[in-house]
mmCIF entry with sequence, helices, sheets and N, C-alpha, C, O atoms, coordinates in Angstrom:
data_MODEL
# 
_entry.id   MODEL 
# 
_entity.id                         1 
_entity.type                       polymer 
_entity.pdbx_number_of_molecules   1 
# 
_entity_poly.entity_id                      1 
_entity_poly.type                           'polypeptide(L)' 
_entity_poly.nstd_linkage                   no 
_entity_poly.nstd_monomer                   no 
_entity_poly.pdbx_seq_one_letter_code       
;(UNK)(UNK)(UNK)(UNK)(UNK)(UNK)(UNK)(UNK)(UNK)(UNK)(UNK)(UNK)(UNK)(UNK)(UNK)(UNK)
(UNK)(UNK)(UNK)(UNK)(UNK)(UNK)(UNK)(UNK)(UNK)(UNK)(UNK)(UNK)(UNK)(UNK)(UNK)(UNK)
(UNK)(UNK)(UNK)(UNK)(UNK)(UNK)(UNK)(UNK)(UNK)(UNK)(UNK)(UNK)(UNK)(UNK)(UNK)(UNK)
(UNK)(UNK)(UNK)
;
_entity_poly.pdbx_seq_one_letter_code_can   XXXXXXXXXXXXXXXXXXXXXXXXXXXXXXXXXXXXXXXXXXXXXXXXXXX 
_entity_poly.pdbx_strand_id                 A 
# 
loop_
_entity_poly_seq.entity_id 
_entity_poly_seq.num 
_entity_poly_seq.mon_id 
_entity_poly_seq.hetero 
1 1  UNK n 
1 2  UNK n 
1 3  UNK n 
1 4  UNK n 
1 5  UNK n 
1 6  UNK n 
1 7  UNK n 
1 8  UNK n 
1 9  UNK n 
1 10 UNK n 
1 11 UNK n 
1 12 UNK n 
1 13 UNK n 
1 14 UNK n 
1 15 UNK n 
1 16 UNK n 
1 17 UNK n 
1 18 UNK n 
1 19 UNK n 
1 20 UNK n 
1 21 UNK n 
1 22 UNK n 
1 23 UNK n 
1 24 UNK n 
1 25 UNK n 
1 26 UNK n 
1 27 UNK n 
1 28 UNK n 
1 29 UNK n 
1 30 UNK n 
1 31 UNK n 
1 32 UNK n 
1 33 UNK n 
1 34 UNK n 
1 35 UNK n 
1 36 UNK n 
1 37 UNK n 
1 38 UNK n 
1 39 UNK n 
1 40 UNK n 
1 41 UNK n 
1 42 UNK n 
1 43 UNK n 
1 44 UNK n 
1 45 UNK n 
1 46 UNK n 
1 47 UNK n 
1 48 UNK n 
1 49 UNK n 
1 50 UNK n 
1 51 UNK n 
# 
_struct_asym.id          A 
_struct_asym.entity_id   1 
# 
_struct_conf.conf_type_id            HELX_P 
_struct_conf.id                      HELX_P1 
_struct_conf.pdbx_PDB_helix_id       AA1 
_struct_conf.beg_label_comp_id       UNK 
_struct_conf.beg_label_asym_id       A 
_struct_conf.beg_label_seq_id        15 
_struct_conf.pdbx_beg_PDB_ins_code   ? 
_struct_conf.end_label_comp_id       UNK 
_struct_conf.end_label_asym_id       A 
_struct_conf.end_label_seq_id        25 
_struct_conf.pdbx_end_PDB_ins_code   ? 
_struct_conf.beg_auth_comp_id        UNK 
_struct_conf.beg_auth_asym_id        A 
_struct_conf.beg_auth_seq_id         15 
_struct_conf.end_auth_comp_id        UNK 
_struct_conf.end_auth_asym_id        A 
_struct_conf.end_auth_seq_id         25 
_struct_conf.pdbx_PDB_helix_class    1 
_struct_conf.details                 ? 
_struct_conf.pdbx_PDB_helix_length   11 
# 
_struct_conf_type.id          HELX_P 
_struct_conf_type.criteria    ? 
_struct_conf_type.reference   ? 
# 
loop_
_atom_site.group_PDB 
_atom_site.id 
_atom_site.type_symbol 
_atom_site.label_atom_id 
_atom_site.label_alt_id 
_atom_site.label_comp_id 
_atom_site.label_asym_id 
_atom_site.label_entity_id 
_atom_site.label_seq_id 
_atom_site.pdbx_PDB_ins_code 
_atom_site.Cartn_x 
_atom_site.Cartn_y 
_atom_site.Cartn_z 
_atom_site.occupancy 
_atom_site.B_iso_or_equiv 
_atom_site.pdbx_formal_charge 
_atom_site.auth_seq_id 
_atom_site.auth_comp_id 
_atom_site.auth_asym_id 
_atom_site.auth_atom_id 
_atom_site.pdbx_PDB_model_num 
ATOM 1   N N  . UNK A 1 1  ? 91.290  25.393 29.176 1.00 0.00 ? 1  UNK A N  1 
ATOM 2   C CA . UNK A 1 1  ? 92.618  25.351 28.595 1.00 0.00 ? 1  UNK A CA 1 
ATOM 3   C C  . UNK A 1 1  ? 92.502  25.548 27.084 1.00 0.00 ? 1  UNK A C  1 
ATOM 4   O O  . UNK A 1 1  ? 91.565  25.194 26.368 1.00 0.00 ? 1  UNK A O  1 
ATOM 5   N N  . UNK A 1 2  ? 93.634  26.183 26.729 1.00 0.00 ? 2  UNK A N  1 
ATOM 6   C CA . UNK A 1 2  ? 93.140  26.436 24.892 1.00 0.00 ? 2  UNK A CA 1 
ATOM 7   C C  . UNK A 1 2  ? 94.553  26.133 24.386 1.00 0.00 ? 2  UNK A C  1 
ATOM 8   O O  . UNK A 1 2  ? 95.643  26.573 24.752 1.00 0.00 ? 2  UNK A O  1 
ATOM 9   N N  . UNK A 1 3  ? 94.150  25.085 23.256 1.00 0.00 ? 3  UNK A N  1 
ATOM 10  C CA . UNK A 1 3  ? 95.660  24.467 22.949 1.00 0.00 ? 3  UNK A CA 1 
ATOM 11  C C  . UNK A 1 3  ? 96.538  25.011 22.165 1.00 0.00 ? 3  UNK A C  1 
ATOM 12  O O  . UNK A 1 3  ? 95.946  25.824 21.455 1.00 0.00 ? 3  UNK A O  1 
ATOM 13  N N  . UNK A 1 4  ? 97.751  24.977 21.907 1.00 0.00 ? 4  UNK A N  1 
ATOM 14  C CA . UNK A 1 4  ? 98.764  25.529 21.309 1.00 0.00 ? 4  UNK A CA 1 
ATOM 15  C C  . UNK A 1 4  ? 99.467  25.172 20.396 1.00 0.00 ? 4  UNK A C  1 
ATOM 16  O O  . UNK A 1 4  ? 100.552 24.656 20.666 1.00 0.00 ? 4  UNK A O  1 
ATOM 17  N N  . UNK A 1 5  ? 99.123  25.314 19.260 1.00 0.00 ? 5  UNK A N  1 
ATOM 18  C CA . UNK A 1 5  ? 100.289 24.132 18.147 1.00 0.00 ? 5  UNK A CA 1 
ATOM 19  C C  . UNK A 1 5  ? 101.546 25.217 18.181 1.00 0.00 ? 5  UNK A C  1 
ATOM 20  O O  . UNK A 1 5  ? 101.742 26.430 18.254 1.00 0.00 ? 5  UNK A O  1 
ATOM 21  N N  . UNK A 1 6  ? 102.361 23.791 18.065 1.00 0.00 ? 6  UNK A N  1 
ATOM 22  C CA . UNK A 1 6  ? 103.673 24.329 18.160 1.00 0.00 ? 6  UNK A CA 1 
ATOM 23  C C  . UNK A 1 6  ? 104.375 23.888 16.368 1.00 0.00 ? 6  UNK A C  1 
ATOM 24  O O  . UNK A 1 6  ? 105.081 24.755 15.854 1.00 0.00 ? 6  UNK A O  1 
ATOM 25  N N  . UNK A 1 7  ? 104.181 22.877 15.751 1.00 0.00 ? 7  UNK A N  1 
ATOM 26  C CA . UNK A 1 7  ? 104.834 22.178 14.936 1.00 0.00 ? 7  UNK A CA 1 
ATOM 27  C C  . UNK A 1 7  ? 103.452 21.633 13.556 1.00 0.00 ? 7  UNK A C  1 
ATOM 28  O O  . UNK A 1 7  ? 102.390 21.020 13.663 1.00 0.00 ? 7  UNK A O  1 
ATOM 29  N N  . UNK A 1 8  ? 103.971 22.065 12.718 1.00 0.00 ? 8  UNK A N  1 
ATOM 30  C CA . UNK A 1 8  ? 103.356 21.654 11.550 1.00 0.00 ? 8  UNK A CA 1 
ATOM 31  C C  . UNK A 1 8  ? 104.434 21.443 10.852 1.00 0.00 ? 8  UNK A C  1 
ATOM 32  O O  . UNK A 1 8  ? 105.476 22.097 10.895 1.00 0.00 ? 8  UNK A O  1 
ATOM 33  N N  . UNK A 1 9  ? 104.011 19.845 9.721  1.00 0.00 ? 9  UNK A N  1 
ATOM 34  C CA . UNK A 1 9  ? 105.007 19.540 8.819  1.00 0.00 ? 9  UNK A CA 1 
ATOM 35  C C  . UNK A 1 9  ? 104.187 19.067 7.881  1.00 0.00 ? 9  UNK A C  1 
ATOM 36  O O  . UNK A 1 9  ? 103.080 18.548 8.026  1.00 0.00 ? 9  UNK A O  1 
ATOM 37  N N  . UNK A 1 10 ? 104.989 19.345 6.602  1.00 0.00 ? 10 UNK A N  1 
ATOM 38  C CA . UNK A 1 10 ? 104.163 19.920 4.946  1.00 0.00 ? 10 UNK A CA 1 
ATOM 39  C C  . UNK A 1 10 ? 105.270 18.400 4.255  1.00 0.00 ? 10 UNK A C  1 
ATOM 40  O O  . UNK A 1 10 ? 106.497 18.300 4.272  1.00 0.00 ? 10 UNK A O  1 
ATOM 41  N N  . UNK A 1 11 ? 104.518 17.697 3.867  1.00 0.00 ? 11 UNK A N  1 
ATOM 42  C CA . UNK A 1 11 ? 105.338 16.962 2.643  1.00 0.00 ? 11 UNK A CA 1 
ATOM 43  C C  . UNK A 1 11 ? 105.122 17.427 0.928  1.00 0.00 ? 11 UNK A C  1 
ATOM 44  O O  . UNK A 1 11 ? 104.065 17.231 0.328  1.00 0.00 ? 11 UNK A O  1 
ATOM 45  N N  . UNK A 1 12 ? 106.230 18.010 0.367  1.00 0.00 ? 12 UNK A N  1 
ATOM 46  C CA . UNK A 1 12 ? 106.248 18.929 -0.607 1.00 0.00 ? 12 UNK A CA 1 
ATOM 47  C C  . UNK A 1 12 ? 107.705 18.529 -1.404 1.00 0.00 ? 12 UNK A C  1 
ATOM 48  O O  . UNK A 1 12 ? 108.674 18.359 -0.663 1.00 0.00 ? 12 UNK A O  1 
ATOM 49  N N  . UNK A 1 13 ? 107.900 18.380 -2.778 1.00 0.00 ? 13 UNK A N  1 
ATOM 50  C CA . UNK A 1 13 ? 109.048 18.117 -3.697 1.00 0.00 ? 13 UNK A CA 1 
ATOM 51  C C  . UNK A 1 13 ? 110.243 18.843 -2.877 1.00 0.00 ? 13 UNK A C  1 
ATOM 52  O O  . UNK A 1 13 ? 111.107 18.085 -2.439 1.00 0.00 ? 13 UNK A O  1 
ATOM 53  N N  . UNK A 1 14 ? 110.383 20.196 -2.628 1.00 0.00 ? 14 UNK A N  1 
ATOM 54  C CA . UNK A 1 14 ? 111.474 21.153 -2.199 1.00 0.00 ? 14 UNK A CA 1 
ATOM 55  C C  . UNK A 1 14 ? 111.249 22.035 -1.008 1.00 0.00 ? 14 UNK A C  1 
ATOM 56  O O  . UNK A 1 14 ? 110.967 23.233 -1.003 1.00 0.00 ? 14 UNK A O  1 
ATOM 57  N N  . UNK A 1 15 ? 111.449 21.114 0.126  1.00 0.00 ? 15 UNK A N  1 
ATOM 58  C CA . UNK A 1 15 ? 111.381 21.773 1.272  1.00 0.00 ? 15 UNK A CA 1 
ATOM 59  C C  . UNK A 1 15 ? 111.720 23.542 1.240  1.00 0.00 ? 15 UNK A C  1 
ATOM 60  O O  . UNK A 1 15 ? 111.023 24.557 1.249  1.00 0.00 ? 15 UNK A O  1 
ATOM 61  N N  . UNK A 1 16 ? 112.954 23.289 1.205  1.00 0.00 ? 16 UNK A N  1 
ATOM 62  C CA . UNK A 1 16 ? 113.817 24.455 1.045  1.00 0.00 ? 16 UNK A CA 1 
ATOM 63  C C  . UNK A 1 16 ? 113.098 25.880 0.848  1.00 0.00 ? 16 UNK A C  1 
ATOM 64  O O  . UNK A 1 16 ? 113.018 26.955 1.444  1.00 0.00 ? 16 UNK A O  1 
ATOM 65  N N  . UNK A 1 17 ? 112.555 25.188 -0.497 1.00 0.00 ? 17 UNK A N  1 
ATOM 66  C CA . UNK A 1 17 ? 111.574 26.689 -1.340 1.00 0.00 ? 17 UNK A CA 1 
ATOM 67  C C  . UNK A 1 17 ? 110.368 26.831 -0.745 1.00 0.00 ? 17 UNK A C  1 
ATOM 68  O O  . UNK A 1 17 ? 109.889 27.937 -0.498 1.00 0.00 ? 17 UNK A O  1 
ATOM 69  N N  . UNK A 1 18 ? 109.801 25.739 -0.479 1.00 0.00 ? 18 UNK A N  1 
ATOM 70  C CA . UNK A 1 18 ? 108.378 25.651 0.445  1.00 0.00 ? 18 UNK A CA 1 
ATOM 71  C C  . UNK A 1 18 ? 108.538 26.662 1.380  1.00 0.00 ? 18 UNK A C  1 
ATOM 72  O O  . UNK A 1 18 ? 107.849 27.681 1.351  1.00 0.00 ? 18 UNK A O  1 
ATOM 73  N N  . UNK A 1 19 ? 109.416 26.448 2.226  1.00 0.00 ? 19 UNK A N  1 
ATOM 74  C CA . UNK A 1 19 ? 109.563 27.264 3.627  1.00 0.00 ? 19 UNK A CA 1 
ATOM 75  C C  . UNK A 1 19 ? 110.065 28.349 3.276  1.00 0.00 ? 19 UNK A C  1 
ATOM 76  O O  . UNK A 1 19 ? 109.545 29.057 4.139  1.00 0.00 ? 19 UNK A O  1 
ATOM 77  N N  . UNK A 1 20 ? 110.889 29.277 2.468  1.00 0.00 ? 20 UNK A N  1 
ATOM 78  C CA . UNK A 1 20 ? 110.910 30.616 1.681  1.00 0.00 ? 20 UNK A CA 1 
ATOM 79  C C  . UNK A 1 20 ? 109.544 31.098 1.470  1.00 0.00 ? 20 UNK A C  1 
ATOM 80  O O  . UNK A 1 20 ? 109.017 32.152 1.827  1.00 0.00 ? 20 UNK A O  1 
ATOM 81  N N  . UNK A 1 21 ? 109.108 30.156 0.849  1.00 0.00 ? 21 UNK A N  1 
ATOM 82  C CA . UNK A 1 21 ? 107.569 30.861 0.084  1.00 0.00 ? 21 UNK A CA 1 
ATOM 83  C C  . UNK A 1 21 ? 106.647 30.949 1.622  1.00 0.00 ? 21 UNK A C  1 
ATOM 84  O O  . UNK A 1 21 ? 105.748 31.768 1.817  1.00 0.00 ? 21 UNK A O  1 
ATOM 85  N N  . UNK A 1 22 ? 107.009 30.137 2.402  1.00 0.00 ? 22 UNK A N  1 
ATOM 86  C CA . UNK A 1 22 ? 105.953 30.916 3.649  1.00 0.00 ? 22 UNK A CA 1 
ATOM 87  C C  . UNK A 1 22 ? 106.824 31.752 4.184  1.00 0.00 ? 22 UNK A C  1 
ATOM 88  O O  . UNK A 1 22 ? 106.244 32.837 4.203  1.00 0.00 ? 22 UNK A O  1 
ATOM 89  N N  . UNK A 1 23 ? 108.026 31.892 4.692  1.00 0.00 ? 23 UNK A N  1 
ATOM 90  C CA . UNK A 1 23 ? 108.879 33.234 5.307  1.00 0.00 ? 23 UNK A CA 1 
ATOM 91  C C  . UNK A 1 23 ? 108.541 34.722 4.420  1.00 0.00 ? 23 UNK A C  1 
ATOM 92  O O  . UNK A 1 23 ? 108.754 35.841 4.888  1.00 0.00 ? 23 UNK A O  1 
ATOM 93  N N  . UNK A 1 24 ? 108.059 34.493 3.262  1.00 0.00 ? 24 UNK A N  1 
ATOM 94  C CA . UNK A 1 24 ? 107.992 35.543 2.702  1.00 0.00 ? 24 UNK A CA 1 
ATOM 95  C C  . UNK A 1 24 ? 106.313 35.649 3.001  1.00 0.00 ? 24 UNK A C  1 
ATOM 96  O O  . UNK A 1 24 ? 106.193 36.769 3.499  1.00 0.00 ? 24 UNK A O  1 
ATOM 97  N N  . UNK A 1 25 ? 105.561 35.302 2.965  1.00 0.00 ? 25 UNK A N  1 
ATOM 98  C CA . UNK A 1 25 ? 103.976 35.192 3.346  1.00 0.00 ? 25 UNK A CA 1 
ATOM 99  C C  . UNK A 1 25 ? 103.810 35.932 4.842  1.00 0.00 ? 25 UNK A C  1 
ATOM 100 O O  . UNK A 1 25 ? 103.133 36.916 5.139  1.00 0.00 ? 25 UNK A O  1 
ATOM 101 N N  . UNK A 1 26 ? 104.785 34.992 5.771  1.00 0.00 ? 26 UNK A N  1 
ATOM 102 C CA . UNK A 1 26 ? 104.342 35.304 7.822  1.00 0.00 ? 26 UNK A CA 1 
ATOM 103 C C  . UNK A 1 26 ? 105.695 35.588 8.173  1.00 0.00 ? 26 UNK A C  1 
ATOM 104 O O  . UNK A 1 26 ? 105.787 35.431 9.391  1.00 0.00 ? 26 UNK A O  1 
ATOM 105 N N  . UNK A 1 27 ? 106.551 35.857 7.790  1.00 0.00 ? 27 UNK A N  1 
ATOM 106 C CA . UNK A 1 27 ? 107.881 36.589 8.034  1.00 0.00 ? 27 UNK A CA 1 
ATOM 107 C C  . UNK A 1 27 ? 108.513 35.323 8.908  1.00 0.00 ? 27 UNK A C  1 
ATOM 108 O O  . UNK A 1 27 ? 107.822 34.307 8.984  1.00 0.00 ? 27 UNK A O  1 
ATOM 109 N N  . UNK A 1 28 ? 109.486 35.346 9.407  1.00 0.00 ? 28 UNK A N  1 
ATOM 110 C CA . UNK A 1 28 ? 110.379 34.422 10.296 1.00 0.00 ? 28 UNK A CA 1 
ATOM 111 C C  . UNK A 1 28 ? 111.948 34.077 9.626  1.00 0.00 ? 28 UNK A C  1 
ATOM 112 O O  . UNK A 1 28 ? 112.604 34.984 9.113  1.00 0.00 ? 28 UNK A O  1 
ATOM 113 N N  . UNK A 1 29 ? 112.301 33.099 9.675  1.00 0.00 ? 29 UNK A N  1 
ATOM 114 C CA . UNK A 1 29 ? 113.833 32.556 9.676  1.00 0.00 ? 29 UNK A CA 1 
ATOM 115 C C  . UNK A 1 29 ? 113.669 31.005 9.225  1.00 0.00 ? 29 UNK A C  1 
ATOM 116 O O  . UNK A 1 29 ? 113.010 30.101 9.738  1.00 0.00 ? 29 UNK A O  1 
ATOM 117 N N  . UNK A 1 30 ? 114.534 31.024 8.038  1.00 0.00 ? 30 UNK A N  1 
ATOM 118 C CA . UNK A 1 30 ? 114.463 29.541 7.423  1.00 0.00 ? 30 UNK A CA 1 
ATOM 119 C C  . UNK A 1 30 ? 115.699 28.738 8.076  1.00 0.00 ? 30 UNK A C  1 
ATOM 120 O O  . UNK A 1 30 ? 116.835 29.189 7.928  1.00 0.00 ? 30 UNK A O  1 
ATOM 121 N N  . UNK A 1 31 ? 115.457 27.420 8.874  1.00 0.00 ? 31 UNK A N  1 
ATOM 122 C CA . UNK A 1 31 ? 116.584 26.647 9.324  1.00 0.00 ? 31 UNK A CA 1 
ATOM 123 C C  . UNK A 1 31 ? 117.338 27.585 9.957  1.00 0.00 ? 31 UNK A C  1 
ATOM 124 O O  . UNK A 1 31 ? 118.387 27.976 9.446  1.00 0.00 ? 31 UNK A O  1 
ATOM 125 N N  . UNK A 1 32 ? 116.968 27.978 10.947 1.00 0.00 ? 32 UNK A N  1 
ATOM 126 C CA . UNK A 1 32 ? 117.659 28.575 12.019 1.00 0.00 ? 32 UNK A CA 1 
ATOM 127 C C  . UNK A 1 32 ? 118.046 27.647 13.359 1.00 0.00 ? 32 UNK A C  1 
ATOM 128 O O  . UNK A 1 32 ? 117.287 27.074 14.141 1.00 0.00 ? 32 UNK A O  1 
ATOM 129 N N  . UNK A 1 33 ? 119.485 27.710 13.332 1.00 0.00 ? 33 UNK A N  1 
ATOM 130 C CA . UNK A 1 33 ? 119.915 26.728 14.223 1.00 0.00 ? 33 UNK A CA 1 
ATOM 131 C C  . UNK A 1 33 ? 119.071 26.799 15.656 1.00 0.00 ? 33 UNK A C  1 
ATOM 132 O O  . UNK A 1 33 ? 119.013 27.750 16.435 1.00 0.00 ? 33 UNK A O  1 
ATOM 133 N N  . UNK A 1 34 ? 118.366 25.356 15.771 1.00 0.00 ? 34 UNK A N  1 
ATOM 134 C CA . UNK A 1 34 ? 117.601 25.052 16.975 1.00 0.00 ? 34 UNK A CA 1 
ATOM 135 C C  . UNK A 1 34 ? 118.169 23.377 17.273 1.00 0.00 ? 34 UNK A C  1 
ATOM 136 O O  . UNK A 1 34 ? 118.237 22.543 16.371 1.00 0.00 ? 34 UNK A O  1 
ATOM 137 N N  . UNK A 1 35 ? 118.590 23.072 18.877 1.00 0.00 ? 35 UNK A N  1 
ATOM 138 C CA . UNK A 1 35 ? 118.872 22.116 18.964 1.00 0.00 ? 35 UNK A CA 1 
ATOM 139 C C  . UNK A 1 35 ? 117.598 21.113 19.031 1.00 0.00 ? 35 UNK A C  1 
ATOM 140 O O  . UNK A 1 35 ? 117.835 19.934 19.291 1.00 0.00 ? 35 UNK A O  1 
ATOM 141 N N  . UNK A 1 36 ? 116.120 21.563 18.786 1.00 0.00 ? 36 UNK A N  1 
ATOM 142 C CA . UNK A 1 36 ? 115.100 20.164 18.510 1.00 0.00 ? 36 UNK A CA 1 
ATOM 143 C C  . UNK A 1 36 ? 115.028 19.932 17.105 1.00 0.00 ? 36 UNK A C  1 
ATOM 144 O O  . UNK A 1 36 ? 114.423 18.946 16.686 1.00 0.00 ? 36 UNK A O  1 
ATOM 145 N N  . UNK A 1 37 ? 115.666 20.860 16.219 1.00 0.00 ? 37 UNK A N  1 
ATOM 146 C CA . UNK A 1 37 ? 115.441 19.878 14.689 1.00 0.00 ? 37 UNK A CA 1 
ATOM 147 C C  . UNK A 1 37 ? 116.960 19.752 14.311 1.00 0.00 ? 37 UNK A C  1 
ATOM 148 O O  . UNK A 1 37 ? 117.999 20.359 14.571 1.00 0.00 ? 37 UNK A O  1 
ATOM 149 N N  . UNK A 1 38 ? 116.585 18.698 13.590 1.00 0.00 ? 38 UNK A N  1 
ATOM 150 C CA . UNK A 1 38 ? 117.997 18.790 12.517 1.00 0.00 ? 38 UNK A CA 1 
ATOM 151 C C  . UNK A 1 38 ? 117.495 18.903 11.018 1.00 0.00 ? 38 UNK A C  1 
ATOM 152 O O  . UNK A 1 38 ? 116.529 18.518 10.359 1.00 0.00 ? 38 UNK A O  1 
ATOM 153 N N  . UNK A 1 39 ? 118.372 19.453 10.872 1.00 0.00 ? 39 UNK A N  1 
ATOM 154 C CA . UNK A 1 39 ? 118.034 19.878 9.054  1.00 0.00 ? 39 UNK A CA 1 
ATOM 155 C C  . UNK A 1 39 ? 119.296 18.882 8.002  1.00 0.00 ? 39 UNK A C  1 
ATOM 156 O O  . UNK A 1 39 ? 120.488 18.607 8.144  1.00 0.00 ? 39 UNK A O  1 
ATOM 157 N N  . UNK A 1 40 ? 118.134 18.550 6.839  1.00 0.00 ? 40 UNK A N  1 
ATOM 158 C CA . UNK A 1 40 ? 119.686 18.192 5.965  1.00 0.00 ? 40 UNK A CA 1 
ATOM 159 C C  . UNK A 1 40 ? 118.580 18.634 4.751  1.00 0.00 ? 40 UNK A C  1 
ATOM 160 O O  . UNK A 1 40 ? 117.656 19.437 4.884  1.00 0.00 ? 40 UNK A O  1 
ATOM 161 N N  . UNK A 1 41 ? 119.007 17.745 3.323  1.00 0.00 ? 41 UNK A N  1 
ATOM 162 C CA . UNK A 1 41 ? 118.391 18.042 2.195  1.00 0.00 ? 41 UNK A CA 1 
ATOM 163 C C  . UNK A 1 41 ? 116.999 17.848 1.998  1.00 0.00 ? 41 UNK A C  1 
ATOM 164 O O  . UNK A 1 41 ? 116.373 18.458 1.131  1.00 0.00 ? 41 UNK A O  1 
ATOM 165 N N  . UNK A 1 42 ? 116.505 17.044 2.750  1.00 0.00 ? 42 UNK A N  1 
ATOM 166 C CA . UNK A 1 42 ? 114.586 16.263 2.860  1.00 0.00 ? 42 UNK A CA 1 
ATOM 167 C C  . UNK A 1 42 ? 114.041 17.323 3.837  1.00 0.00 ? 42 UNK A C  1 
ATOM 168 O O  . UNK A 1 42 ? 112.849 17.549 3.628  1.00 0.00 ? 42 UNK A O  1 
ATOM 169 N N  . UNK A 1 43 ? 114.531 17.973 4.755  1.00 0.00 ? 43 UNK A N  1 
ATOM 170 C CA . UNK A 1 43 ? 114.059 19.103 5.795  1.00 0.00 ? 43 UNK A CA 1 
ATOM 171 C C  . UNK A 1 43 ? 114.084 20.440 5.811  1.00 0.00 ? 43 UNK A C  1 
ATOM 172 O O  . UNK A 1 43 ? 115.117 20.970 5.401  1.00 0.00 ? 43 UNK A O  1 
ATOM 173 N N  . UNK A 1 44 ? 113.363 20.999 6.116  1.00 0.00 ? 44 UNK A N  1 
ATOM 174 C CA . UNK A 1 44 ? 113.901 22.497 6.354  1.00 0.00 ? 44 UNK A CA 1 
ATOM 175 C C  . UNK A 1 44 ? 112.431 23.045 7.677  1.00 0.00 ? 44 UNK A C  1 
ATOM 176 O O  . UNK A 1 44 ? 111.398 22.419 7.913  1.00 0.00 ? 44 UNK A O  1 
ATOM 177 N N  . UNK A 1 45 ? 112.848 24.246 8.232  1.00 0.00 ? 45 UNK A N  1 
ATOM 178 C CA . UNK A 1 45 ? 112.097 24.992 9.312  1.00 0.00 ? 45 UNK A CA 1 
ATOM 179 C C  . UNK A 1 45 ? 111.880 26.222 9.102  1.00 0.00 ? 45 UNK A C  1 
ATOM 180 O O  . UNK A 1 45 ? 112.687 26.909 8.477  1.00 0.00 ? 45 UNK A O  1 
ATOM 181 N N  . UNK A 1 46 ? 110.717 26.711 9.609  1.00 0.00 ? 46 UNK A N  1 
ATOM 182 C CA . UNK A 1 46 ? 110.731 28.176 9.439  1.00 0.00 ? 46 UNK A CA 1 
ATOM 183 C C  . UNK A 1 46 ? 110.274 28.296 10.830 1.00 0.00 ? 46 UNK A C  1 
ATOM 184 O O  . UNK A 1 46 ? 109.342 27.653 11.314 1.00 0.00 ? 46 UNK A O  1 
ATOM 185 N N  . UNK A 1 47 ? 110.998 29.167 11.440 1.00 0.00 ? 47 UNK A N  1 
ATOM 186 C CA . UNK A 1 47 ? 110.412 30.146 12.911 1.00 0.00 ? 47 UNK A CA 1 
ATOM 187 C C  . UNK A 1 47 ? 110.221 31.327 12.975 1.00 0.00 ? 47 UNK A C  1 
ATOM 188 O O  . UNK A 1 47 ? 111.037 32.234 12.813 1.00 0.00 ? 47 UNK A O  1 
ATOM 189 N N  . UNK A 1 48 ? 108.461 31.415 13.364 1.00 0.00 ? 48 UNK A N  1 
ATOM 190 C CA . UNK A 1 48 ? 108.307 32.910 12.994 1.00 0.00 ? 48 UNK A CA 1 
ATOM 191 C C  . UNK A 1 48 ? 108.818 33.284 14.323 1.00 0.00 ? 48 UNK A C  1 
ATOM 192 O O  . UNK A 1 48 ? 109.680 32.811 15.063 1.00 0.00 ? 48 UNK A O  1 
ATOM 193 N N  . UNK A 1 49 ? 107.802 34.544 14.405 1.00 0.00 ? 49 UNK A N  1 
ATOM 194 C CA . UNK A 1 49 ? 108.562 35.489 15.285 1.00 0.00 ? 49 UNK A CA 1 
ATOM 195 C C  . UNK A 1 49 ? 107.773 35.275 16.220 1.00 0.00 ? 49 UNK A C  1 
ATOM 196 O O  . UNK A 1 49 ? 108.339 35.186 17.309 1.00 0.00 ? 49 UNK A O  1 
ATOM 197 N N  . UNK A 1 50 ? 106.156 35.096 16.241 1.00 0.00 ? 50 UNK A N  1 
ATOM 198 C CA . UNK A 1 50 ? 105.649 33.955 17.660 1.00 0.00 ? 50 UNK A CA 1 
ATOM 199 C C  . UNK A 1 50 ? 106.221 32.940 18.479 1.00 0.00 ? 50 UNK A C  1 
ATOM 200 O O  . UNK A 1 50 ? 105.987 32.585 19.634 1.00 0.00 ? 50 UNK A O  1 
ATOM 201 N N  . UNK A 1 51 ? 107.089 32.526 17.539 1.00 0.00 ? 51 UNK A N  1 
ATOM 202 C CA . UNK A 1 51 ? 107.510 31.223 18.281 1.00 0.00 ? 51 UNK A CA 1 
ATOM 203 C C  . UNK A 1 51 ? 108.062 30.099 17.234 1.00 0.00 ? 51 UNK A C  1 
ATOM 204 O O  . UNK A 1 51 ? 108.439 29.003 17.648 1.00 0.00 ? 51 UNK A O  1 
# 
């Protein structure tokens, strides 16, 4: 069996920009409505295009 990360989380001053600065690095979508996260001002997501 070969395992699969699904979820990494970065504690960083500005989420927001954090996750820009990797969408622009591995391409994907910042806080794109998904019903397993919620986002407010302390959070943000990036989903690439793997997954």
């Amino acid at each position: 069996m070969i395992a699969e990360l699904e979820c990494v989380v970065l504690d960083c001053p500005d989420p927001r920009e954090l996750a820009g600065f990797y969408a622009s690095l591995l391409g994907g979508e910042v806080d794109r409505p998904d019903r397993r996260w919620e986002c407010d001002a302390e959070w943000s997501t990036l989903h690439t295009p793997g997954g």
